[in-house]
Structure formats: structure tokens, C-alpha cells
N, C-alpha and C positions, 0 to 999 in steps of 0.2 A: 366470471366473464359473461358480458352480456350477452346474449342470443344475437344472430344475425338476423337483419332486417331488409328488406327491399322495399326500392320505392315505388314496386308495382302493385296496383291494386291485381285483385284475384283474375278478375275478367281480362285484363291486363296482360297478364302471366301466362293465360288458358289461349291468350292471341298471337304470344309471341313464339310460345311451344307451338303451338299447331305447325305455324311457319317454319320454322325451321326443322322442326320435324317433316315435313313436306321436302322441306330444302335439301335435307340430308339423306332420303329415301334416293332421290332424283340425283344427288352426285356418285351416292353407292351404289346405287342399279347403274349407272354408267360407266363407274370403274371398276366394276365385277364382269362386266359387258366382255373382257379383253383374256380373263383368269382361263375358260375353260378355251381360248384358242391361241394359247402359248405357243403350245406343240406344232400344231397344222402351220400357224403363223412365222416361226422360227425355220419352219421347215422349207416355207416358200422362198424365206429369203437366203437359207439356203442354197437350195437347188439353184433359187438367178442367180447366186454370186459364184454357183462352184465354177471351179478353175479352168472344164473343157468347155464352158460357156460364158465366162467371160477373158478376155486378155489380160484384163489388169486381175493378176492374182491376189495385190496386196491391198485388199479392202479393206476395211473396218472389221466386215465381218471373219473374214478370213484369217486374220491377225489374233479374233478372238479365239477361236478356236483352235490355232497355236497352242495356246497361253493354257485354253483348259487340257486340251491330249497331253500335256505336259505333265498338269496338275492330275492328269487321269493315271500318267505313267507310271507318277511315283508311289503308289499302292502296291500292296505284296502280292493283292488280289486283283487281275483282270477285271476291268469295268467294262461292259460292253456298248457298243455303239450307242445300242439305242437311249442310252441315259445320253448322249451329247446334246441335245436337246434341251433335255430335263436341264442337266448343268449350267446350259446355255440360260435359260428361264431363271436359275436361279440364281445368278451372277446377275441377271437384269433386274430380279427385285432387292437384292442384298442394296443395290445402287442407287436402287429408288430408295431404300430405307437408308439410306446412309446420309441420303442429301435431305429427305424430311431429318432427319437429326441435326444435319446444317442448318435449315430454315427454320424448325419450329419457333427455336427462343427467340430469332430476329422477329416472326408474324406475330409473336404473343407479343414480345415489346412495342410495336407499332402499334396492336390492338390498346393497349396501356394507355399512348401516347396522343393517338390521333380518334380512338370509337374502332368497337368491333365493327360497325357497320362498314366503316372506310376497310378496316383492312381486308375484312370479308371480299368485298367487290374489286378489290385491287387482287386477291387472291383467284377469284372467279375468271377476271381477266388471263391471268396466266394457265388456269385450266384450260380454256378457249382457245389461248394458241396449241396450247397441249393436244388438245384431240385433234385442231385441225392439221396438225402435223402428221397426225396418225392415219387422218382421212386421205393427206396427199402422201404417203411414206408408201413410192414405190421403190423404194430400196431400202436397205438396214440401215444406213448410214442417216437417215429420216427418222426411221421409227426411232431410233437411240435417241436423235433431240427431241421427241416427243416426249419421250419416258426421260429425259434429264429436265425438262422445263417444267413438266406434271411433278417431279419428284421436289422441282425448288419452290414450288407457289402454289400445289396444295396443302388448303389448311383450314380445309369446312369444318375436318372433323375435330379437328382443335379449335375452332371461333367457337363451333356449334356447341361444345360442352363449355367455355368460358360464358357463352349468352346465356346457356341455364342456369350457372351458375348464379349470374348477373338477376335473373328474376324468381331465384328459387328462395325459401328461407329454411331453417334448420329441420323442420318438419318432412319439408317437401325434398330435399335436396336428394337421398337417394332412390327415392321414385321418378325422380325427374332424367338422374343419369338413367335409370333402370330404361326410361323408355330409349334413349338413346342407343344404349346395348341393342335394343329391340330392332331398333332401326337398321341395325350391321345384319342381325341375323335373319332378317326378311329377305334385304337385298343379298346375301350372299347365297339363302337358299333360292330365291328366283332371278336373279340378277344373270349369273351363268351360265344355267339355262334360255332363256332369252337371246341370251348372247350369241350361245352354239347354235340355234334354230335365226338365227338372221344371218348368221356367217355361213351359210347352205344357199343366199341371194346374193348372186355375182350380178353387181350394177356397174363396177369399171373390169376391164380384165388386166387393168397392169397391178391393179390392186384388189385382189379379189376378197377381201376384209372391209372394202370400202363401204359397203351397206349396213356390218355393224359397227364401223366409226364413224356412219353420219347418222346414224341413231343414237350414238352416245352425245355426239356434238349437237343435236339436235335438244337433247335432256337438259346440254349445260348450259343453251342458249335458252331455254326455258328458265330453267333454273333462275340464272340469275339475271333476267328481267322479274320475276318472280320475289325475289329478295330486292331488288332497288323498289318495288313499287309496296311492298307490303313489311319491311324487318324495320324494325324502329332503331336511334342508338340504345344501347343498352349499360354501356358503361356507367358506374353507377356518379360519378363526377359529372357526367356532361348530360346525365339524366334528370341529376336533380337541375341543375342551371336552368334547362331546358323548362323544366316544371316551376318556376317560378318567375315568367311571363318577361321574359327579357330583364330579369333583374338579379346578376350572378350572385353568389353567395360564395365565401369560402366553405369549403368543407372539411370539418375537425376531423384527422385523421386517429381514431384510438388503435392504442398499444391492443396488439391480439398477442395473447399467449399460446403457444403452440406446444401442444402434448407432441407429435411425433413430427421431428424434424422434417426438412425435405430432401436432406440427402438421405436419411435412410428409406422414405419411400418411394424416391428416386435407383436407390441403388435394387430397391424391394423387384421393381419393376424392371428398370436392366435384367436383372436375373432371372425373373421368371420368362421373359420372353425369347430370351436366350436360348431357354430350355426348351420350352414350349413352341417357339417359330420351327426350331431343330426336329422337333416330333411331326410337324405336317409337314416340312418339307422332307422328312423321310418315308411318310405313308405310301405316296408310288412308287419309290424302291421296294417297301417291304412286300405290298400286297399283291407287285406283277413277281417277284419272286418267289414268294408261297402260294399265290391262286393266279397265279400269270391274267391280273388282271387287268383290263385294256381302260383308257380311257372314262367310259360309260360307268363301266363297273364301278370306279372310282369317284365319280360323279356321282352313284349311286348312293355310295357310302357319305360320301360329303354334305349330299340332301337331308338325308338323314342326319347326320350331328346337327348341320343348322337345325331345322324343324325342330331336334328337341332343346337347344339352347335359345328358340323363339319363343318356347314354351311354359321355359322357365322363366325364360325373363320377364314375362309377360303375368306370370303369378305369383312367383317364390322369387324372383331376386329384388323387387321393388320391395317389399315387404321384411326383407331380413338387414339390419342393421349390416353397414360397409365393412366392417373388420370381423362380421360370421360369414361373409358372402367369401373372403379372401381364402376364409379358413377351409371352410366348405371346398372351394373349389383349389384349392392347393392338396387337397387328402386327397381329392377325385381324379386330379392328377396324376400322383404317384401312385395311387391305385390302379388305374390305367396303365401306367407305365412298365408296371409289374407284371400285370397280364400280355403287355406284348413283347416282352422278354424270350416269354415260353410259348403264345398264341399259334395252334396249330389248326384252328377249326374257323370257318367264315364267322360262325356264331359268338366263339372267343370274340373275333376280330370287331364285331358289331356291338359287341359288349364294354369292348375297350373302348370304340366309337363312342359309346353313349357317355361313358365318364367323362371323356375328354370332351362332352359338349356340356356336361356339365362345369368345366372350367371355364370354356368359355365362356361362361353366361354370366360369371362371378366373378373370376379374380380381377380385369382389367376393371371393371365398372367401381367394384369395392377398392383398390389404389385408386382412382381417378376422385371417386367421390371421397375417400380421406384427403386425398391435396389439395381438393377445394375447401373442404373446410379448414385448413394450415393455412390459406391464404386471405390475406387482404384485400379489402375491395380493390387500391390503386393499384397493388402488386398482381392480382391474380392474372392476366395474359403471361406475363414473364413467367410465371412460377409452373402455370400448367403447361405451355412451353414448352419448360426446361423437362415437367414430366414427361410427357409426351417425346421428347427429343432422346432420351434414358431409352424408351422404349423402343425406339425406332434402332437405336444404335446395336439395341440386344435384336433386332429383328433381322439387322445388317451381317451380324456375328454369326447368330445362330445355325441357321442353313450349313456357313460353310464348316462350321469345327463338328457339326454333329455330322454332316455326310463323309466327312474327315474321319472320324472315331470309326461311323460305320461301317468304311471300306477295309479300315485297315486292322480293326479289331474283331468286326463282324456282327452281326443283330444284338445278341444276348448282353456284349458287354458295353455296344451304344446306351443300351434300354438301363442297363444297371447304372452309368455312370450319369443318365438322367435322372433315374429313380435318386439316385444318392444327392444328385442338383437338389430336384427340388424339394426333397425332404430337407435341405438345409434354409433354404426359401422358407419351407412348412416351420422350422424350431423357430425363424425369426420372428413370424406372422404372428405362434401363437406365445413367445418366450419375451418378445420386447416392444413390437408393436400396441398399441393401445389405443382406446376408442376412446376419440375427443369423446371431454364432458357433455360438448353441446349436441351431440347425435343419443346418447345416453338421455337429455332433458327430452328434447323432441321426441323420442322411441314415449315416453313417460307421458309427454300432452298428449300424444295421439292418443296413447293406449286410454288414458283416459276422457278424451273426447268420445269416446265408442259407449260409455258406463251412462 
């Protein structure tokens, strides 16, 4: 099978990277902006909406929280108040991931059909109204269509890996996702933060969040002025037309042979994130219940994984072939997992931290960059998509079956019944998965380009 080609020159490739690495820094630090003010934020519109302050008892919000004290009830085990919140939070990102699993495969097809560029900006657009709902959401019933509109028409981070795909070739391909990885783990270790230190500036009082959603809205109207004046198309059909001076060409489409299908790294990636969304949206439960730790603390911890999966990714995961990087970080996983079955010390607890950011820094990056090499140039939006849409779906799952397992079984046999998840993840990665030939050739030019 022949090598994959691009029709970008090198300086080319170094100009289109840059950009949307810029581009994806600026939508991640925007949407990280909102993570550490869940809690305070859920709590406000709380309090407006409780029941001896307003008349209409039957809000939005009010209804929701029906629905969860319900879901709280039926445990053998008392949950107590102060997770209504948490629950609260976590029912709102189950639903953001549920609806990017709606949308992905439609913004990959459209990317296919019309240029990443178009759908990129047409996705941008919808970010737009997204935060600026969030910047006018003085009540809940707002901020929901903020986070249901953000949930159907983000899709940087799926363009932004089709466009590397688009000007990467076998060599380069998983250094190129690598920086991408890179990209997540800057903005989630500072993004956050940023966020909690602007959300302390009360510029409306009916919205006292308002100052860091017109800093987010501020990011995304940069942004994507940003991308209209500087992202090329990159679809590789309308690239070449383009490059040969108004005079189109067909372009022969060749048979690609695919060593690992896409439903199983589709189904690869369902599962692990299933598991693994499940493990940090149980980390505040576990760590205010053994070190009753607040907020901060937990922010603490959090800094810390990012910074060491920034770390990695920035020297060991660009450098390790896609199907060692999966393997690597599916053992470091359930290694992790094992430790905090029985973790009774902050030290355990920080040691567990560091595995699990070693997963981070690897397993999604190493699936992501095997599906791009499964795909073809006309196919690749739909295909990565549909990967990405697998992943969201297990993101949507996750949360609630493992805070499920955890109340009602208890720590030790959450943590075992993940352990035993993703050890079955771990037999398939290392048992039936396999590394295209052409990441094998590539690993083989470079290694010899160095001689």
C-alpha cells in the first residue's frame, strides 16, 4: 500500500499547524473558562430559583432536581446534599456529550462535502451564540440553551484533528496529533484557573459569572476572525483544484486497505472513555470523602495531572508509535485504578494522579491517530466523526453508571469493576489491535533519517 501523501509543501504544513494550533489553544482556554465554576455557578441559580424566592416553583431548574433527589433516593446508601450540585454538573455534561455524539458525524460529513474551512466557521458561528447566551443567562433556563447550542455546534476539536490530518503525511502523523494532545493539556491546566480568578469580577449583578463569559466570548470572537483571515481549505479534493490555477481535475480515488477496522476502534474508544470519563467524574466524591477535600484541593490535584500529561506529550507521546502510546496508557490506567481501590494516603492519591495523566496523554491521541490512518482522504470527516461521536457517547454514559456502581456498591468495587473494564480495553489493544503497516514504514524513514 502506498504511503500517504499531502499536497502541502513543508512551510505549508508548519503554517497551517501553527494556526490552528493557536485556534484550538483559544477555544480550549474558553471552554475550560466555565469547568472550575460548576459548583458556585449551579449554586446561584439555584438559590434565584428556590421556591421561597420565586412563585413559579416549576422551573426548569426545579423539575431538575426532582428527577435527580429521585435518582439520589434510590441508593441503599444516603447521598448527601452537598453532591446535588455535583449531580447537577454532571447531568449537564453527560448532555453536552450526548448531543456532540449527535452532531459529530453530521460536522465531519459536511466537512467531506463542502471544506473543513466552511464547516469550521459555520461551527464557530454556533459557539458564538453559545457563550453569548451564557454571558446573558441570568437564569437557568438560559444557561441550558447555552450548553445545548455549544453541545450541537462544537466541533474545533474534531475539524482541528481532520485538518492535521489533511496536511500531515505518514512520518509526521502522530507528532502532529501529539501536539494537539498538547493543546488540551495546557488549556485544561490553565484554562481553569483563569477562569476561577475572573469569576471573583462582578461586572453585571444579575449575572455574576458575567465577566468570565465575556472573556470566553471575547476568545471566540478572536478566534474565529482569526481562522477566516488566516486557515486555508484543506480538504484534500478542493486543495488540489485549487492548486491547479482554475483548472479542476478529477481526482483518482485509490482502494486503501485497512488493517484495523473502524468499528473496532470505534468500539476501542467507546469503552475506554466510558471507563475512564467514570474515574474523574468520581475523583470529588472520592477525595472530599477520604481527605474532605474542598474545591481548591481538588483543583490542586487536577493541575497537577494536567502538567504531567503536558509533559509527556510534549516528549514521549509524539515520539512513540499510536498503538504503544494506547498500550502504554491503558496499563497506566488500570494501574491507577488498582491503587485507588485501596488509596488511603494523599501520597497514594497523587500517585494514582500521575498514572491516570499518563493515560491521558496517550490513549485518546494513539485511537485518534490509528482512525486517521484507516481513513481516506474523501472519507476522513465522516470517519473521524463517527470516532469522536463513539467517544462522546462513552463520555455521556460514563459519569452516570459509574457514580451508579459507586453509591450503591461502594469505592473498592466501583474501582475493581473499572479495573476489570479496562483490563478488557488493555487484552483487545494488545491481543487484536495492530499497527498499520504504513506507521511501521514511517517509524523505519525517520529512524533512518537520524543515521
Amino acid at each position: 500500500m502506498a504511503a500517504s501523501k499531502t499536497p502541502f509543501a513543508p512551510s505549508a504544513r508548519k503554517s497551517v499547524m501553527k494556526v490552528i494550533s493557536i485556534s484550538l489553544l483559544l477555544d480550549l482556554i474558553s471552554f475550560t473558562f466555565i469547568l472550575p465554576l460548576f459548583p458556585k455557578l449551579l449554586e446561584f441559580y439555584r438559590d434565584l430559583e428556590a421556591p421561597h424566592k420565586n412563585t413559579n416553583t416549576n422551573t426548569v431548574l426545579n423539575r431538575t432536581f426532582s428527577y435527580l433527589n429521585a435518582y439520589k433516593n434510590s441508593f441503599s446508601r444516603p447521598i448527601s446534599d452537598r453532591y446535588d450540585i455535583v449531580l447537577l454538573g454532571g447531568a449537564l455534561g453527560s448532555l453536552f456529550s450526548f448531543l456532540q455524539a449527535l452532531a459529530s458525524p453530521i460536522i465531519g460529513r459536511l466537512s467531506d462535502k463542502y471544506g473543513r474551512r466552511t464547516a469550521l466557521m459555520w461551527s464557530m458561528a454556533g459557539n458564538i451564540i453559545s457563550v453569548g447566551l451564557w454571558v446573558a443567562a441570568v437564569d437557568f433556563r438560559t444557561f441550558l440553551a447555552s450548553r445545548i447550542v455549544g453541545g450541537l455546534s462544537e466541533g474545533n476539536v474534531q475539524l482541528t484533528t481532520t485538518i492535521a490530518t489533511d496536511i500531515s503525511d505518514d512520518q509526521s502523523r502522530g507528532s502532529t496529533m501529539a501536539i494537539i494532545g498538547a493543546c488540551f493539556s495546557v488549556a485544561f491546566t490553565f484554562g481553569p484557573a483563569l477562569g476561577a480568578w475572573l469569576s471573583t469580577m462582578t461586572s453585571v449583578a444579575a449575572n455574576p459569572f458575567a465577566t468570565a463569559a465575556g472573556f470566553s466570548f471575547l476568545l471566540i470572537i478572536v478566534e474565529t476572525i482569526y481562522l477566516y483571515l488566516y486557515l486555508p481549505e484543506t480538504l484534500p479534493q478542493q486543495h488540489s483544484n485549487a492548486s491547479t490555477n482554475g483548472h479542476k481535475k478529477g481526482t483518482k480515488r485509490t482502494a486503501l486497505v485497512r488493517t484495523n477496522s473502524h468499528l473496532l476502534l470505534n468500539f476501542l474508544h467507546f469503552s475506554f472513555i466510558l471507563f475512564f470519563s467514570g474515574i474523574e467524574f468520581s475523583l470529588p466524591f472520592m477525595t472530599y470523602e477520604l481527605f474532605q477535600y474542598g474545591s481548591s484541593q481538588t483543583g490542586r490535584l487536577l493541575g497537577f495531572m494536567g502538567l504531567i500529561a503536558s509533559l509527556l506529550q510534549g516528549g514521549v507521546t509524539r515520539r512513540l508509535p499510536p498503538l504503544r502510546n494506547i498500550q502504554l496508557g491503558l496499563t497506566s490506567c488500570a494501574a491507577s485504578l488498582f491503587l485507588l481501590r485501596t488509596v488511603e494516603t494523599q501520597r497514594q492519591l497523587y500517585m494514582s494522579g500521575a498514572l491516570l495523566a499518563v493515560t491521558s496523554a496517550t490513549v485518546v491521541d494513539g485511537l485518534r491517530t490509528l482512525s486517521s490512518f484507516e481513513a481516506a482522504d474523501h472519507e476522513r470527516g465522516i470517519k473521524l466523526g463517527n470516532h469522536r461521536s463513539w467517544g462522546q457517547a462513552g463520555r455521556s454514559l460514563g459519569p452516570l453508571i459509574f457514580c451508579t456502581l459507586y453509591w450503591w456498591a461502594g469505592r473498592q468495587t466501583a474501582y475493581a469493576v473499572g479495573t476489570v473494564g479496562v483490563l478488557g480495553v488493555a487484552t483487545i489493544a494488545f491481543g487484536i489491535l495492530k499497527a498499520p503497516p504504513r506507521t511501521v514504514k514511517a517509524r523505519a524513514q525517520k529512524a533512518a533519517a537520524k543515521i
